[in-house]
PyMOL Python script that loads the backbone (N, CA, C, O; Angstrom):
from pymol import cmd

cmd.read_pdbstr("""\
ATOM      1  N   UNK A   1      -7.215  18.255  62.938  1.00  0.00           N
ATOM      2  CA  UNK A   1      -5.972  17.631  63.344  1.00  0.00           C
ATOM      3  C   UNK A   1      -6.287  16.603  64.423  1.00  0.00           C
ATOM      4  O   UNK A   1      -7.079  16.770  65.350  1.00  0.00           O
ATOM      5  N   UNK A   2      -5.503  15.436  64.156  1.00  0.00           N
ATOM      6  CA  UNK A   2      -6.024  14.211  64.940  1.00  0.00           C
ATOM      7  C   UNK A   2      -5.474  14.751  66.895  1.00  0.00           C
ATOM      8  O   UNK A   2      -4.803  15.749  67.156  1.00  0.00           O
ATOM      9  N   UNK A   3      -5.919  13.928  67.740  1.00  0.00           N
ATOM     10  CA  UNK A   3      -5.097  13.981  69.361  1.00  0.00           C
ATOM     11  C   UNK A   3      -3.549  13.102  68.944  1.00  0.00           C
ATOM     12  O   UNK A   3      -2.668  12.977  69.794  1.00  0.00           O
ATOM     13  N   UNK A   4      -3.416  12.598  67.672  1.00  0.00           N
ATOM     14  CA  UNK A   4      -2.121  12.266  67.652  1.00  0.00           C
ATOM     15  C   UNK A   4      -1.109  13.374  67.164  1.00  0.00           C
ATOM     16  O   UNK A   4       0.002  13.466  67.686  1.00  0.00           O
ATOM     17  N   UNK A   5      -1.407  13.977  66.432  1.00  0.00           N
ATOM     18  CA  UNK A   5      -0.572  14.805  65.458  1.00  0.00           C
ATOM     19  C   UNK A   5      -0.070  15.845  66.757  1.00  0.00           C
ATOM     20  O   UNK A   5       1.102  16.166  66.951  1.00  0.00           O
ATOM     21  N   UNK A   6      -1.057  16.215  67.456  1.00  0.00           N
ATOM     22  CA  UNK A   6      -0.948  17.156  67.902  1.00  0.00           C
ATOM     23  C   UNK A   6      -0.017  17.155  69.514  1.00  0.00           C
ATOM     24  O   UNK A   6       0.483  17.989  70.269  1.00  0.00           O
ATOM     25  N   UNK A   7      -0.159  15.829  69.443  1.00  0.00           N
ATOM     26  CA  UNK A   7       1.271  15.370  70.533  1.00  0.00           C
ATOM     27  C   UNK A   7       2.387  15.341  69.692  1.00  0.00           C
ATOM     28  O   UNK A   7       3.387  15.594  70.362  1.00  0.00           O
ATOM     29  N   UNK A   8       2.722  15.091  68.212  1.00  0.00           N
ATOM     30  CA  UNK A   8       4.072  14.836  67.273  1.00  0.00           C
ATOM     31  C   UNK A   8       4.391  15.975  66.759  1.00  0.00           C
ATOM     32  O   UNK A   8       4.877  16.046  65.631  1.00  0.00           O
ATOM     33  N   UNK A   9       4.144  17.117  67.579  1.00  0.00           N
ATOM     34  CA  UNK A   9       3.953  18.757  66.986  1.00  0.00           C
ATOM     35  C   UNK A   9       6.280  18.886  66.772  1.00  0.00           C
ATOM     36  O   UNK A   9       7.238  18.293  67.268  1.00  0.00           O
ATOM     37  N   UNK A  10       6.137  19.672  66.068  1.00  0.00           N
ATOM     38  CA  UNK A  10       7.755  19.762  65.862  1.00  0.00           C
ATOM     39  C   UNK A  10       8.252  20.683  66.517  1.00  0.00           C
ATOM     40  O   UNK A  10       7.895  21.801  66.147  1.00  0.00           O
ATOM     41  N   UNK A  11       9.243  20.625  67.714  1.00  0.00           N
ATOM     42  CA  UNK A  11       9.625  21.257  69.154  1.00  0.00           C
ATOM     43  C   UNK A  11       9.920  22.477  68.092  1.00  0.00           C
ATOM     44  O   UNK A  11       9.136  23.423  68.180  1.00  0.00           O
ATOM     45  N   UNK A  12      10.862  22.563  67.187  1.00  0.00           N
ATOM     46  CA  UNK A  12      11.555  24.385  66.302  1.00  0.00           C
ATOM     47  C   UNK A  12      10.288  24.775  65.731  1.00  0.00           C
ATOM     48  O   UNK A  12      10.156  25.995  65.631  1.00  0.00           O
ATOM     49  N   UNK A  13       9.183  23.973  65.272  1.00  0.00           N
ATOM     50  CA  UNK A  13       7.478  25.143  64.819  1.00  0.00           C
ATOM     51  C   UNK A  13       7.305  24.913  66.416  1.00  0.00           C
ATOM     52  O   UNK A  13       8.484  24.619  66.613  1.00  0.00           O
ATOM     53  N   UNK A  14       6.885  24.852  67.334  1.00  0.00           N
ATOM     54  CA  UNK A  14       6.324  25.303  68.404  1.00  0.00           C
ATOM     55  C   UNK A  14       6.946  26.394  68.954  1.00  0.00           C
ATOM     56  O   UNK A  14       6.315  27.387  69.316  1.00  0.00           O
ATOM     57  N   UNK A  15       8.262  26.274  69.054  1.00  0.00           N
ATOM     58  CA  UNK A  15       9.326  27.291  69.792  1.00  0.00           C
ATOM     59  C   UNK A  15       9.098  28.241  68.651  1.00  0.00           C
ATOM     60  O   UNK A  15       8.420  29.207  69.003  1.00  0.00           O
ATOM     61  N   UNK A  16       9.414  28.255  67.552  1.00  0.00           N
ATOM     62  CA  UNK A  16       8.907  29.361  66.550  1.00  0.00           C
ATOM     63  C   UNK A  16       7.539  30.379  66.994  1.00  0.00           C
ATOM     64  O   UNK A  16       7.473  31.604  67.095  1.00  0.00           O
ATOM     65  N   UNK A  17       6.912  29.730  67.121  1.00  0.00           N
ATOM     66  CA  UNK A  17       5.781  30.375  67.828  1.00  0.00           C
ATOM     67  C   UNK A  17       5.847  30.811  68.710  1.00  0.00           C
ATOM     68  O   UNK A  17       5.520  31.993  68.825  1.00  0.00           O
ATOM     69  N   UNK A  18       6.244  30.174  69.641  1.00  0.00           N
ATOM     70  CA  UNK A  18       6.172  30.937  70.762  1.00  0.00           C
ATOM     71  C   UNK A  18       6.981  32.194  70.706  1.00  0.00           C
ATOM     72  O   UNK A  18       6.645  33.377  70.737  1.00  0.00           O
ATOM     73  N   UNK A  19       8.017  31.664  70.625  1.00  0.00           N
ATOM     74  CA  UNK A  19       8.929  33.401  70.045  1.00  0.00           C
ATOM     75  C   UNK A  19       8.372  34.042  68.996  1.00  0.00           C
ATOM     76  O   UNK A  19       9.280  34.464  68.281  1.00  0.00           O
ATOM     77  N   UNK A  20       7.274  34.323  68.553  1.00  0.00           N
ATOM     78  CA  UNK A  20       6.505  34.667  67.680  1.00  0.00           C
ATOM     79  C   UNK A  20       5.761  35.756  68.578  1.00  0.00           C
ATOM     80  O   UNK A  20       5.843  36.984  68.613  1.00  0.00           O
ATOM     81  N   UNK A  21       4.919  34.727  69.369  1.00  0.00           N
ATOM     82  CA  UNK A  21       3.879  34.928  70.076  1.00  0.00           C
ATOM     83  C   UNK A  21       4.469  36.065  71.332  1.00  0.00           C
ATOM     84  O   UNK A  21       3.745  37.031  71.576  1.00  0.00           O
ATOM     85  N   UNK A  22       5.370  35.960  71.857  1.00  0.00           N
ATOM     86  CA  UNK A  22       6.238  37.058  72.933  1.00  0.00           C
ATOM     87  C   UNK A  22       6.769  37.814  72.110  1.00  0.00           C
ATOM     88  O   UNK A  22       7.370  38.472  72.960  1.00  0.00           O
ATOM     89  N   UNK A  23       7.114  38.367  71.001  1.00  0.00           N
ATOM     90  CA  UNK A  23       7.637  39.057  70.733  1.00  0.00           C
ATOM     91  C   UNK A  23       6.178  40.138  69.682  1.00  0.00           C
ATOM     92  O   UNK A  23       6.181  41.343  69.432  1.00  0.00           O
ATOM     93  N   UNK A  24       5.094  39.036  69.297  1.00  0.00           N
ATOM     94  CA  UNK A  24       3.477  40.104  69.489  1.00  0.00           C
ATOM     95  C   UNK A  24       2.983  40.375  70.412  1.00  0.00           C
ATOM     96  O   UNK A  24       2.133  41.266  70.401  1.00  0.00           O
ATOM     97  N   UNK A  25       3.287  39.783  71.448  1.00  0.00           N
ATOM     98  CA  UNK A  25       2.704  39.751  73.028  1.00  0.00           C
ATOM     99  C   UNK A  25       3.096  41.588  73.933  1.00  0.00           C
ATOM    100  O   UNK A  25       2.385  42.159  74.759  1.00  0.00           O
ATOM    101  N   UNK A  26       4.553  42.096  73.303  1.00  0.00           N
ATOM    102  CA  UNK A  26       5.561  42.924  73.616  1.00  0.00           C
ATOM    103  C   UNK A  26       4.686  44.329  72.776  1.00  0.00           C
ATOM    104  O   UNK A  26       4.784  45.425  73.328  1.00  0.00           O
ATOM    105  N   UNK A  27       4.158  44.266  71.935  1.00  0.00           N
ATOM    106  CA  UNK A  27       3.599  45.086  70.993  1.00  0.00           C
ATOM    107  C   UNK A  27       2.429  45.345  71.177  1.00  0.00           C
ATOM    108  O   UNK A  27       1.652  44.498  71.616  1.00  0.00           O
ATOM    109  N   UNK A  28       1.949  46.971  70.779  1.00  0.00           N
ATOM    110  CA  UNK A  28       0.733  47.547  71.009  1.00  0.00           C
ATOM    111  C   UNK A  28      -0.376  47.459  69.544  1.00  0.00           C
ATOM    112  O   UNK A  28      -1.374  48.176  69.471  1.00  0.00           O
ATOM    113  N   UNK A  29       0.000  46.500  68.493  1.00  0.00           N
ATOM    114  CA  UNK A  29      -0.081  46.559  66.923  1.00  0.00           C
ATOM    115  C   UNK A  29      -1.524  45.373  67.562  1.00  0.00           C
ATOM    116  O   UNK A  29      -1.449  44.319  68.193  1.00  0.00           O
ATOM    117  N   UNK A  30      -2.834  46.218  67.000  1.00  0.00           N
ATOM    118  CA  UNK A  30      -3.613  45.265  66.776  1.00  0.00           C
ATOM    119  C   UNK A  30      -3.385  43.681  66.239  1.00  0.00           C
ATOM    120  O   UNK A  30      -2.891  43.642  65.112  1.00  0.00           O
ATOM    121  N   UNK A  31      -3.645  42.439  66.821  1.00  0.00           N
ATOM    122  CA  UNK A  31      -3.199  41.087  66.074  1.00  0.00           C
ATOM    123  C   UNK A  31      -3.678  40.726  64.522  1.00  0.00           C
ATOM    124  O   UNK A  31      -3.163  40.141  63.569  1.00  0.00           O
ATOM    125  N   UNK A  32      -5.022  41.433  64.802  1.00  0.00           N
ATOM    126  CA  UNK A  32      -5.187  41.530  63.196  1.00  0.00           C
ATOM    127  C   UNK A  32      -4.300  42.324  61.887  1.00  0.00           C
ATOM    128  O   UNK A  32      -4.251  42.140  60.671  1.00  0.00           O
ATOM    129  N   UNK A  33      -3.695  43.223  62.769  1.00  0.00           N
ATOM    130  CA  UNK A  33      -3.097  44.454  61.668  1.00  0.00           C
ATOM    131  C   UNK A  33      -1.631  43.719  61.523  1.00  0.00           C
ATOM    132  O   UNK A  33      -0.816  44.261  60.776  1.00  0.00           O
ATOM    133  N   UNK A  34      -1.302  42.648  62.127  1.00  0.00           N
ATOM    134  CA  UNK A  34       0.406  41.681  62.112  1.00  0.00           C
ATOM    135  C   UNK A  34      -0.444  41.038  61.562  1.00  0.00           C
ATOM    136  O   UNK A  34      -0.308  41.419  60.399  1.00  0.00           O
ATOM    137  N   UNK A  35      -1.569  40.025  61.560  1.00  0.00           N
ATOM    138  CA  UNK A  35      -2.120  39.032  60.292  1.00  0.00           C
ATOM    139  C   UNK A  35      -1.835  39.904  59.073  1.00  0.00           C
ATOM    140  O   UNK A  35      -0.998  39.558  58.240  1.00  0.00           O
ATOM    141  N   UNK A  36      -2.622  41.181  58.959  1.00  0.00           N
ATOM    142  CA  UNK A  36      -2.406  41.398  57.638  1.00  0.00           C
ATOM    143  C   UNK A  36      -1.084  41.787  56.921  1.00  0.00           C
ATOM    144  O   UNK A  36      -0.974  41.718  55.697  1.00  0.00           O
ATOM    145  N   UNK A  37      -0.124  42.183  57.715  1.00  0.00           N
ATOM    146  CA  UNK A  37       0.761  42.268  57.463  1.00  0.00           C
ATOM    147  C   UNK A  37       1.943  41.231  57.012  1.00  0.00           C
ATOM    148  O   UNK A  37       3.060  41.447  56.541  1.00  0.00           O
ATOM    149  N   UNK A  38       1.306  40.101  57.319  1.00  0.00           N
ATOM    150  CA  UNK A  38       1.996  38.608  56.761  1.00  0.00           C
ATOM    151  C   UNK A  38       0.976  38.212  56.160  1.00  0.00           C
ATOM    152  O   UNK A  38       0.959  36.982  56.108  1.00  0.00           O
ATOM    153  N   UNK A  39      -0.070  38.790  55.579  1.00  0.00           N
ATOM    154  CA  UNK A  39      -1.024  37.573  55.149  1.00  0.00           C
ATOM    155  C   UNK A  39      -1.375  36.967  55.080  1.00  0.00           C
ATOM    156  O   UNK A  39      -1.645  36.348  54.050  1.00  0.00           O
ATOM    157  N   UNK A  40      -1.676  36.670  56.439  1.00  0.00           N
ATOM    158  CA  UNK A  40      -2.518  35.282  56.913  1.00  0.00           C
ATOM    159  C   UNK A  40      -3.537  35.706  57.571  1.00  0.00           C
ATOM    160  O   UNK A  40      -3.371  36.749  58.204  1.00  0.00           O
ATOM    161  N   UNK A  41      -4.714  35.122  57.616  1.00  0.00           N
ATOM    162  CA  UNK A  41      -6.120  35.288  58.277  1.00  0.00           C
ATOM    163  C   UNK A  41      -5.489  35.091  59.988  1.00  0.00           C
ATOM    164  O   UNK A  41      -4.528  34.361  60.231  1.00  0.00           O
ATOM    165  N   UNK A  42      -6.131  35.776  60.913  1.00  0.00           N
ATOM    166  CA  UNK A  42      -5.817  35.343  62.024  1.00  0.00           C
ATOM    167  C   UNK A  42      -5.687  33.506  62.839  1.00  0.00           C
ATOM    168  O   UNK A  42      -5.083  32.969  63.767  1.00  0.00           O
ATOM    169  N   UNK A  43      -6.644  33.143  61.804  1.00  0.00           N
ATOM    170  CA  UNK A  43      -7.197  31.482  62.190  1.00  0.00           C
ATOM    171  C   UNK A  43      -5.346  30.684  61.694  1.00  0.00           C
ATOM    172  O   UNK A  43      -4.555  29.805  62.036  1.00  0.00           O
ATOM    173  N   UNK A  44      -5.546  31.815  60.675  1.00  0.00           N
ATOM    174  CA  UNK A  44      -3.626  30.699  59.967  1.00  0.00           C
ATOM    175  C   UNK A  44      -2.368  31.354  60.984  1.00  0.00           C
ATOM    176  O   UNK A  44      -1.304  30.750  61.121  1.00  0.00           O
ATOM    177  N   UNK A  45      -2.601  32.437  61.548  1.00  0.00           N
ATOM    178  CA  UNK A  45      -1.886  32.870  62.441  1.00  0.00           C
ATOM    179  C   UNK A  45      -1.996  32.026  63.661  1.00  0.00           C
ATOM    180  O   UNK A  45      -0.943  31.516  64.042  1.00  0.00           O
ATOM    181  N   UNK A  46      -2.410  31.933  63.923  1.00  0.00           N
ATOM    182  CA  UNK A  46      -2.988  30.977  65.389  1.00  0.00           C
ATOM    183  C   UNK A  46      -2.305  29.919  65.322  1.00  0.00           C
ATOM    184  O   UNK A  46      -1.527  29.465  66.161  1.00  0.00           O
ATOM    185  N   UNK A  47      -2.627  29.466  64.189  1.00  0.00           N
ATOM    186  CA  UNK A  47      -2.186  27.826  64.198  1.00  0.00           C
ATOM    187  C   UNK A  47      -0.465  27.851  63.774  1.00  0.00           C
ATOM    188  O   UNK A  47       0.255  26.855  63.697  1.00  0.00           O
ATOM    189  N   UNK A  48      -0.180  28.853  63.603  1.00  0.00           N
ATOM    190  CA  UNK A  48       1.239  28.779  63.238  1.00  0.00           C
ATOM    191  C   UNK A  48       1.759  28.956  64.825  1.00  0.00           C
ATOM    192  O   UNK A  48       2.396  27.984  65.231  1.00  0.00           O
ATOM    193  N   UNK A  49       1.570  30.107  65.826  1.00  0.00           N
ATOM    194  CA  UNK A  49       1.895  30.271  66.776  1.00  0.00           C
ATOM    195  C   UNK A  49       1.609  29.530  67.948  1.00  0.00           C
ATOM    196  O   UNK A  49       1.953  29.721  69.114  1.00  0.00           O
ATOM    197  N   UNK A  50       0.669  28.336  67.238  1.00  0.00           N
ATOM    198  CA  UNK A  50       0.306  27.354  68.242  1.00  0.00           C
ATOM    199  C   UNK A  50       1.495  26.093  67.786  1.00  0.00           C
ATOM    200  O   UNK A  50       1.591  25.154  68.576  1.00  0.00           O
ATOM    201  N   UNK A  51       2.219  26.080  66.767  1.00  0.00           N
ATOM    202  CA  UNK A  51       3.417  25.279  66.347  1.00  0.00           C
ATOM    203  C   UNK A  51       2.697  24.268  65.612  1.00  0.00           C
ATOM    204  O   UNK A  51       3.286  23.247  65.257  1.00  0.00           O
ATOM    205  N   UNK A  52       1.144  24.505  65.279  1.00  0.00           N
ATOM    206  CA  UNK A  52       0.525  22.968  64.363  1.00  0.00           C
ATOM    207  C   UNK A  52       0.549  22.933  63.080  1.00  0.00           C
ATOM    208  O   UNK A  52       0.053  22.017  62.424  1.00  0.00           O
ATOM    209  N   UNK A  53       1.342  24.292  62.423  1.00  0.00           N
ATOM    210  CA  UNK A  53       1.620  24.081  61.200  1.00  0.00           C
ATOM    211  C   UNK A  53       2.839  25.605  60.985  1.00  0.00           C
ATOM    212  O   UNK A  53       2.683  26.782  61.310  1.00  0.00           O
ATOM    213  N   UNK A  54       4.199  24.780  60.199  1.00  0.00           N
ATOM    214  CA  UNK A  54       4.932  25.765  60.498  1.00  0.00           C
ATOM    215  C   UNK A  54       5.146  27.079  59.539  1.00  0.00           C
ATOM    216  O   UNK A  54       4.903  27.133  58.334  1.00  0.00           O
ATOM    217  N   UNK A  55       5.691  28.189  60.423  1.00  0.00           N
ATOM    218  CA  UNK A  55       5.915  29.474  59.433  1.00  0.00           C
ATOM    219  C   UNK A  55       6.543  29.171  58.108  1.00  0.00           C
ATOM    220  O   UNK A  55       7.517  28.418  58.072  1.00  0.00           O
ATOM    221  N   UNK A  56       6.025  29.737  56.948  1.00  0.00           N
ATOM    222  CA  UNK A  56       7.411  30.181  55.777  1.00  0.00           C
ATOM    223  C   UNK A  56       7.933  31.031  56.501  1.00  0.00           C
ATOM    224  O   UNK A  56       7.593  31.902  57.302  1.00  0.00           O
ATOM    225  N   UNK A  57       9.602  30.243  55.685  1.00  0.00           N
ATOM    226  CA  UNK A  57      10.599  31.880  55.703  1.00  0.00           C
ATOM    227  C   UNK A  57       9.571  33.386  55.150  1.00  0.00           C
ATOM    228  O   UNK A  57       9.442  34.445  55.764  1.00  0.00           O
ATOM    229  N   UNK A  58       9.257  33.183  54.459  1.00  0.00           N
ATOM    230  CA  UNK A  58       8.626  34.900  54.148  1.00  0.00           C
ATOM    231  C   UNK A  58       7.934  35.339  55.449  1.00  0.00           C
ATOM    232  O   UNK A  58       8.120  36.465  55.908  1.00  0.00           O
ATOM    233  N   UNK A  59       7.034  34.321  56.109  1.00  0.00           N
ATOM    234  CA  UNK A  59       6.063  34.850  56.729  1.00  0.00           C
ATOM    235  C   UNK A  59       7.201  35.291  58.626  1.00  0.00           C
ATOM    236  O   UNK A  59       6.955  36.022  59.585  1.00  0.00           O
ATOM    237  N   UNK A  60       8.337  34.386  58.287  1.00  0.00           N
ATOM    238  CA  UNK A  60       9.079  35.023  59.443  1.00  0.00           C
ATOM    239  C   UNK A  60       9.736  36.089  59.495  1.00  0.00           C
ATOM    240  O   UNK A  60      10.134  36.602  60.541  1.00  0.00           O
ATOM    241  N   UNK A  61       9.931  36.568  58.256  1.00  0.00           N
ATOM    242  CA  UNK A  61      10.537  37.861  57.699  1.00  0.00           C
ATOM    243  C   UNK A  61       9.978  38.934  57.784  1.00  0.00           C
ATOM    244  O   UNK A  61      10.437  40.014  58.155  1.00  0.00           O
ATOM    245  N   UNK A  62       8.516  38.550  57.289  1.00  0.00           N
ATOM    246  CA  UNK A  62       7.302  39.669  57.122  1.00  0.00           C
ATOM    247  C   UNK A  62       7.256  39.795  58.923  1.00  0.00           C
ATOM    248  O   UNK A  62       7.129  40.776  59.655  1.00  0.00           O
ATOM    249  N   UNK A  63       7.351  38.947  59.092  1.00  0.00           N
ATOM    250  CA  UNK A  63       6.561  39.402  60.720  1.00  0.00           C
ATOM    251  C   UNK A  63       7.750  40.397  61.502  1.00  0.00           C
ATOM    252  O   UNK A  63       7.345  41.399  62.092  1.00  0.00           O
ATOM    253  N   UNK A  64       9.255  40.076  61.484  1.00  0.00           N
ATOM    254  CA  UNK A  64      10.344  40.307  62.080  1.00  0.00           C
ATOM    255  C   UNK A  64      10.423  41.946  61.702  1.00  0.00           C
ATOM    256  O   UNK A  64      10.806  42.835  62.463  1.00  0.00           O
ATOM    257  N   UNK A  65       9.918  42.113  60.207  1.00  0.00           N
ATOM    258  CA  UNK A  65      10.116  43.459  59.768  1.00  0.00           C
ATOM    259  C   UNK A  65       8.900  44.328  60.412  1.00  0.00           C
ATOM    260  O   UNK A  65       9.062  45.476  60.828  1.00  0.00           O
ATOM    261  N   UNK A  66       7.437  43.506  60.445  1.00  0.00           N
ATOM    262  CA  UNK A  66       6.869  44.500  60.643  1.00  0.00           C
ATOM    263  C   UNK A  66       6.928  44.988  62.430  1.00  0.00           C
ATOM    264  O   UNK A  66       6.619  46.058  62.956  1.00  0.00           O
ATOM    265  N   UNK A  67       7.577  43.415  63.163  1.00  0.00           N
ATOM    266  CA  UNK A  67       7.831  44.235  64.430  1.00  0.00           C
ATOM    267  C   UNK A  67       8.873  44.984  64.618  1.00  0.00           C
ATOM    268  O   UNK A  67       9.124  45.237  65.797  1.00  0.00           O
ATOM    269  N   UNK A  68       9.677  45.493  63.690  1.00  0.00           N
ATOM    270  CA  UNK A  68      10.761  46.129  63.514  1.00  0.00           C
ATOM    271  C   UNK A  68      11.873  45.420  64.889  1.00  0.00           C
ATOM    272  O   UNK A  68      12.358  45.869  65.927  1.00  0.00           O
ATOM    273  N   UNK A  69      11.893  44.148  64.188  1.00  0.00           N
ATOM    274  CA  UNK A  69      13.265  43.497  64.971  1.00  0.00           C
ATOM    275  C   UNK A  69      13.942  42.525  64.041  1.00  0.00           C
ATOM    276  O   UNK A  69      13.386  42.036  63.058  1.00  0.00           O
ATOM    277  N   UNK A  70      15.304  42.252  64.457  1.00  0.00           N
ATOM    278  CA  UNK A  70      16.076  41.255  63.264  1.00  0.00           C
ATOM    279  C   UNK A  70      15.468  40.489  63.243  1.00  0.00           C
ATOM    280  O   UNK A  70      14.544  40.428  64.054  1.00  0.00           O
ATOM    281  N   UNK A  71      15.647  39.637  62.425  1.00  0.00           N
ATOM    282  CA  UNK A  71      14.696  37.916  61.683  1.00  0.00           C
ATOM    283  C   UNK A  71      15.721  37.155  62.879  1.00  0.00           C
ATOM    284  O   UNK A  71      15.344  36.325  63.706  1.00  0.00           O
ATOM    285  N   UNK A  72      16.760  37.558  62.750  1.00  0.00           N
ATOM    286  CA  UNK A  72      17.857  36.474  63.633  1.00  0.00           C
ATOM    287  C   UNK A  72      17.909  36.468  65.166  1.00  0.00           C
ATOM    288  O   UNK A  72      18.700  35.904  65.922  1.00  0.00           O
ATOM    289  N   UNK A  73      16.863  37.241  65.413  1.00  0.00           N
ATOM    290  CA  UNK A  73      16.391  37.396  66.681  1.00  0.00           C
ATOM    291  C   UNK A  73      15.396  36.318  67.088  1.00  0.00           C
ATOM    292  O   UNK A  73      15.658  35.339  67.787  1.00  0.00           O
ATOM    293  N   UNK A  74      14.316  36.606  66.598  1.00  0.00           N
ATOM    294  CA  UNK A  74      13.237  35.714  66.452  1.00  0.00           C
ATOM    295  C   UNK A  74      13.676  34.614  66.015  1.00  0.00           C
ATOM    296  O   UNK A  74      13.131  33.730  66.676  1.00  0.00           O
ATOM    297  N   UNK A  75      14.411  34.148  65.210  1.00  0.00           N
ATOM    298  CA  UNK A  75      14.897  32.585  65.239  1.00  0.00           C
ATOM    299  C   UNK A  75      15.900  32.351  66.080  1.00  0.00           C
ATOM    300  O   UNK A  75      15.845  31.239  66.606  1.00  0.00           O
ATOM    301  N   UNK A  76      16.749  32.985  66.367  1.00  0.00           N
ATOM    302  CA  UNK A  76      17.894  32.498  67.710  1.00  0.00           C
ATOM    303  C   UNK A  76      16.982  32.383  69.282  1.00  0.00           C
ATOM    304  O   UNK A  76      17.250  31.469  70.062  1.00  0.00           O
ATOM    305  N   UNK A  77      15.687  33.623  69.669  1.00  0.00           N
ATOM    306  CA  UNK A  77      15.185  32.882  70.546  1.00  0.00           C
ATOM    307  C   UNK A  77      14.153  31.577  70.409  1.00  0.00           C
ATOM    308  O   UNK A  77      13.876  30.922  71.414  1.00  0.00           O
ATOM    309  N   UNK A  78      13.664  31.279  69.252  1.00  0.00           N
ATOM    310  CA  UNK A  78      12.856  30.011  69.006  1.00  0.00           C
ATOM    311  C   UNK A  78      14.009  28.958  69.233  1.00  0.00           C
ATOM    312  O   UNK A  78      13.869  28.089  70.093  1.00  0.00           O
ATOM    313  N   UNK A  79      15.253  29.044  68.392  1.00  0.00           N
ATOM    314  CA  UNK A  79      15.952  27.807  68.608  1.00  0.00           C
ATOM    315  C   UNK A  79      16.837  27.785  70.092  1.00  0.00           C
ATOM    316  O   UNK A  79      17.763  26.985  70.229  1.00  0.00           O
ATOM    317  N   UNK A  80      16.612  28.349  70.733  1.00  0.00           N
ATOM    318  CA  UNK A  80      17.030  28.256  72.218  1.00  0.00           C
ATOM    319  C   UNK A  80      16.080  28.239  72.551  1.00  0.00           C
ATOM    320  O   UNK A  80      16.137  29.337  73.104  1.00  0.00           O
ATOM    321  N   UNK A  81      14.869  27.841  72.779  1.00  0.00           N
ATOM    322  CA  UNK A  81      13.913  27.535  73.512  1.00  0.00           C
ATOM    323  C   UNK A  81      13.755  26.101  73.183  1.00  0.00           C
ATOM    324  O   UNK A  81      13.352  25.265  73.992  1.00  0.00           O
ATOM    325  N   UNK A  82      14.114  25.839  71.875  1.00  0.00           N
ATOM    326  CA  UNK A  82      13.358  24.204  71.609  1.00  0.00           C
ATOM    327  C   UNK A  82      14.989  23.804  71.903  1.00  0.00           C
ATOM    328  O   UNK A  82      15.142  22.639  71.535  1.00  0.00           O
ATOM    329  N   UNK A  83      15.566  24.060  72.147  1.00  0.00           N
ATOM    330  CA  UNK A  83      17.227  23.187  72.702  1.00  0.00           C
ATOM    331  C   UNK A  83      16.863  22.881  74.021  1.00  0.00           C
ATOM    332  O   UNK A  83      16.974  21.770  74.539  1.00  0.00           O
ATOM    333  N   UNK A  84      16.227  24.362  74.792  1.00  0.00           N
ATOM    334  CA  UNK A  84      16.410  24.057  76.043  1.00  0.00           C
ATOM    335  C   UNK A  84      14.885  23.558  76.304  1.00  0.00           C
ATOM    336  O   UNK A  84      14.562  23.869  77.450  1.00  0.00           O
ATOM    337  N   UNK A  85      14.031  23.006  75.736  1.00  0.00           N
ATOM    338  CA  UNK A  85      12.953  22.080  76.031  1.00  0.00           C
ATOM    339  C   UNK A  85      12.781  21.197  76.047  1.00  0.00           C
ATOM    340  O   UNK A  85      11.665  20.791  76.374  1.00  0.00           O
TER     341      UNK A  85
END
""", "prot")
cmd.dss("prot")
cmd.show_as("cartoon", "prot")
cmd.util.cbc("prot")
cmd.orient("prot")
């Protein structure tokens, strides 16, 4: 990824992540054992929670279920974070 792209990152995939990332951050679940649980290698995890390439709906679903919290959680705090950024 170029030093440009990565300044034109999209504020709702970054905030996605990050509310991603605090709400794995909150949890005692190995990071590998939430990769496998969305199916993504940790390297595709990363880069999603780093906002440089954004979640599928499935993979926000998969993740919401396996931290056993609503999906509408995890997207109501991503999109209040990128409002208020």
């Amino acid at each position: 990824m170029s030093a440009r792209n990565q300044t034109e990152l999209n504020p709702v995939n970054v905030a996605l992540g990050k509310s991603a990332q605090s709400a794995i951050d909150l949890t005692s679940i190995p990071f590998d054992e939430i990769c496998t649980a969305v199916n993504l290698s940790t390297e595709a995890m990363r880069r999603r929670l780093s906002g440089s390439l954004p979640f599928l709906c499935i993979e926000v679903v998969q993740l919401a279920n396996f931290l056993n919290m609503p999906v509408s959680d995890l997207i109501a705090d991503s999109f209040d974070q990128a409002v208020t950024t």
